[in-house]
C-alpha positions as CSV (number, residue, x, y, z in Angstrom):
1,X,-57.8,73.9,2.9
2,X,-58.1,77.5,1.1
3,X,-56.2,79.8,3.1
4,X,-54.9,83.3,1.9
5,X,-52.3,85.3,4.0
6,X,-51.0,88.6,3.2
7,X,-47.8,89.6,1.7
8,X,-45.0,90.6,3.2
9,X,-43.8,93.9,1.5
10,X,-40.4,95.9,1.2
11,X,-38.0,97.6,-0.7
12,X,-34.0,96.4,-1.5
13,X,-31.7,98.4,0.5
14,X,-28.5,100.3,-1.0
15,X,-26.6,98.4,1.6
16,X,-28.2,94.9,0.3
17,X,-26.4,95.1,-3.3
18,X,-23.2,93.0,-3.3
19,X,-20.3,93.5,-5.4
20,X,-22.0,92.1,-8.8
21,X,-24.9,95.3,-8.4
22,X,-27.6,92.5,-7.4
23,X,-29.0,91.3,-4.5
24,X,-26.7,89.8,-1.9
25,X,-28.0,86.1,-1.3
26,X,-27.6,86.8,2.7
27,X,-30.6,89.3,2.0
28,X,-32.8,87.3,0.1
29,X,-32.8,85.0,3.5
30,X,-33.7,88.0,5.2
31,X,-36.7,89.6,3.6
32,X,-37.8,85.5,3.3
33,X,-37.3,85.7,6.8
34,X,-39.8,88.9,7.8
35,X,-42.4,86.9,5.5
36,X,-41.7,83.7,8.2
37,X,-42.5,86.7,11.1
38,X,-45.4,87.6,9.2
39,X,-46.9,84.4,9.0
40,X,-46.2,83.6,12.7
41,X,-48.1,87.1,13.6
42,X,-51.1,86.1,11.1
43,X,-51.2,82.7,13.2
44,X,-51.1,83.5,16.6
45,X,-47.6,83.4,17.0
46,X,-46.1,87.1,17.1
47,X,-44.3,88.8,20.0
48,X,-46.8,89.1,22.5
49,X,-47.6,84.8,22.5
50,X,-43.3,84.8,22.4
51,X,-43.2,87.1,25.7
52,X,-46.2,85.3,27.4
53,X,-45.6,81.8,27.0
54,X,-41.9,81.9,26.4
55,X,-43.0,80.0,23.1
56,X,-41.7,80.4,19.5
57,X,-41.2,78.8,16.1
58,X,-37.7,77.5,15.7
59,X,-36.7,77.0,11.6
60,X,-35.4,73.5,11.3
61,X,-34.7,73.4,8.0
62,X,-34.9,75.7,5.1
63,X,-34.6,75.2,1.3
64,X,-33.8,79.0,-0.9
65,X,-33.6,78.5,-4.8
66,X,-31.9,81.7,-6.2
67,X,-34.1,81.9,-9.9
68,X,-33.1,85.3,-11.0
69,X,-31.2,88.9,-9.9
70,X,-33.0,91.6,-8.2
71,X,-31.7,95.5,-9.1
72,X,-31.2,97.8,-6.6
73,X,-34.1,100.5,-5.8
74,X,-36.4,97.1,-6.5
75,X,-39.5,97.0,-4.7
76,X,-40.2,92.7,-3.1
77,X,-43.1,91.0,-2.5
78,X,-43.4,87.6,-0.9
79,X,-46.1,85.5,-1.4
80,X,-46.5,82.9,1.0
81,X,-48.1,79.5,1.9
82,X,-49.1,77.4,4.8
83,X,-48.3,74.0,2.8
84,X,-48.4,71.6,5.9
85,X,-48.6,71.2,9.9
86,X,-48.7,68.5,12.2
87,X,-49.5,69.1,16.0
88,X,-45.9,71.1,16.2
89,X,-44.6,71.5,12.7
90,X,-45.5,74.5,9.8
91,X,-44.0,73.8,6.1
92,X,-44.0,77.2,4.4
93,X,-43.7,77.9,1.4
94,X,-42.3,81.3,0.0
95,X,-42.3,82.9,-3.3
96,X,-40.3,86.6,-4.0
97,X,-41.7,88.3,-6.8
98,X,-40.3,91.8,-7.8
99,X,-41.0,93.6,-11.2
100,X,-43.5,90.8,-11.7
101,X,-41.3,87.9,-12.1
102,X,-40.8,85.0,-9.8
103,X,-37.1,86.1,-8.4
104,X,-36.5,83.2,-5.3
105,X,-38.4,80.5,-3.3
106,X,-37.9,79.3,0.1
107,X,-39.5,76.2,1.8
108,X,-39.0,76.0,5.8
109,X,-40.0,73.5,8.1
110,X,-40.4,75.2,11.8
111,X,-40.7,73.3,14.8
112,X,-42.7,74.7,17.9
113,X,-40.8,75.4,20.9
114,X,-42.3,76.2,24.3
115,X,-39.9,76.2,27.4
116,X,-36.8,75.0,25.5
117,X,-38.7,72.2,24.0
118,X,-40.5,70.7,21.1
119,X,-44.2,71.2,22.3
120,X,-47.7,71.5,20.8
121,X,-49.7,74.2,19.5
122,X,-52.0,75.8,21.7
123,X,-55.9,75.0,20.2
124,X,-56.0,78.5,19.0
125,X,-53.0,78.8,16.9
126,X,-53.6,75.0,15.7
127,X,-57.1,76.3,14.3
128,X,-55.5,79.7,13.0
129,X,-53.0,77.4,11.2
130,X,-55.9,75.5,9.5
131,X,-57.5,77.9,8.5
132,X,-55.0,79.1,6.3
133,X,-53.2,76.1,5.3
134,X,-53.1,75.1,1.6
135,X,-52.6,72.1,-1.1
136,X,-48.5,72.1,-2.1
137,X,-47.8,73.7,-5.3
138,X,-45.3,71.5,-7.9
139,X,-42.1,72.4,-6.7
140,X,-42.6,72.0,-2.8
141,X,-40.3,69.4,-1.8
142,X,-37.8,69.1,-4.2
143,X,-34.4,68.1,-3.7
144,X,-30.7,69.2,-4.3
145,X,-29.8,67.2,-7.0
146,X,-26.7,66.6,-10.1
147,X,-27.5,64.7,-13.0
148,X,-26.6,61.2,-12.3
């Protein structure tokens, strides 16, 4: 396990600043979101697989920590992971970084879909999936929590 997939790259819209001048925390989901379409191109699993085998992946659950602001004008980069897969699952893992500092993550679990149901990868996307999947970093996993 040693893969490597590309960024996904863009700049903070005007319209994306909320009333405190930061980032709204609706758009943070959304740029986190283009990195999940980037990783289901990279795979195998872009619009063209979508439109021919009525096929997609479905976010079951997602996990965003909010760990600093991000300034209009601010250029984002999100680094992301292939932390875990079973015959129908991808865990990803997603880091923003902007100005060189670690800004939000987001872990998602997406489920397979083919046909309006829960249904295997084909071989080729399986293989393009394990070829870039990767150990878990530390904080992969972790839970919603107050002191007890």
């Amino acid at each position: 396990m040693s893969g490597v997939l590309p960024p996904w790259r863009e700049p903070v819209r005007d319209e994306w600043i909320d009333y405190n001048g930061h980032l709204s925390e609706a758009y943070y989901v959304l740029v986190l979101g283009h990195a999940t379409d980037a990783v289901m191109d990279h795979v195998g699993l872009g619009p063209e697989y979508r439109e021919a085998h009525d096929a997609s992946l479905y976010t079951v659950e997602a996990h965003v920590r909010y760990l600093d602001e991000v300034s209009a004008g601010a250029e984002l980069e999100v680094r992301s992971s292939l932390v875990g897969a079973t015959g129908k699952l991808l865990h990803l893992w997603h880091e923003l970084w902007s100005g060189g500092r670690l800004r939000a993550t987001e872990e998602v679990l997406g489920l397979h879909v083919a046909g309006g149901r829960a249904a295997p990868f084909p071989p080729d996307v399986a293989a393009r999936v394990e070829a870039v999947r990767t150990a878990p970093g530390p904080d992969v996993g972790r839970a919603i929590t107050i002191g007890r």
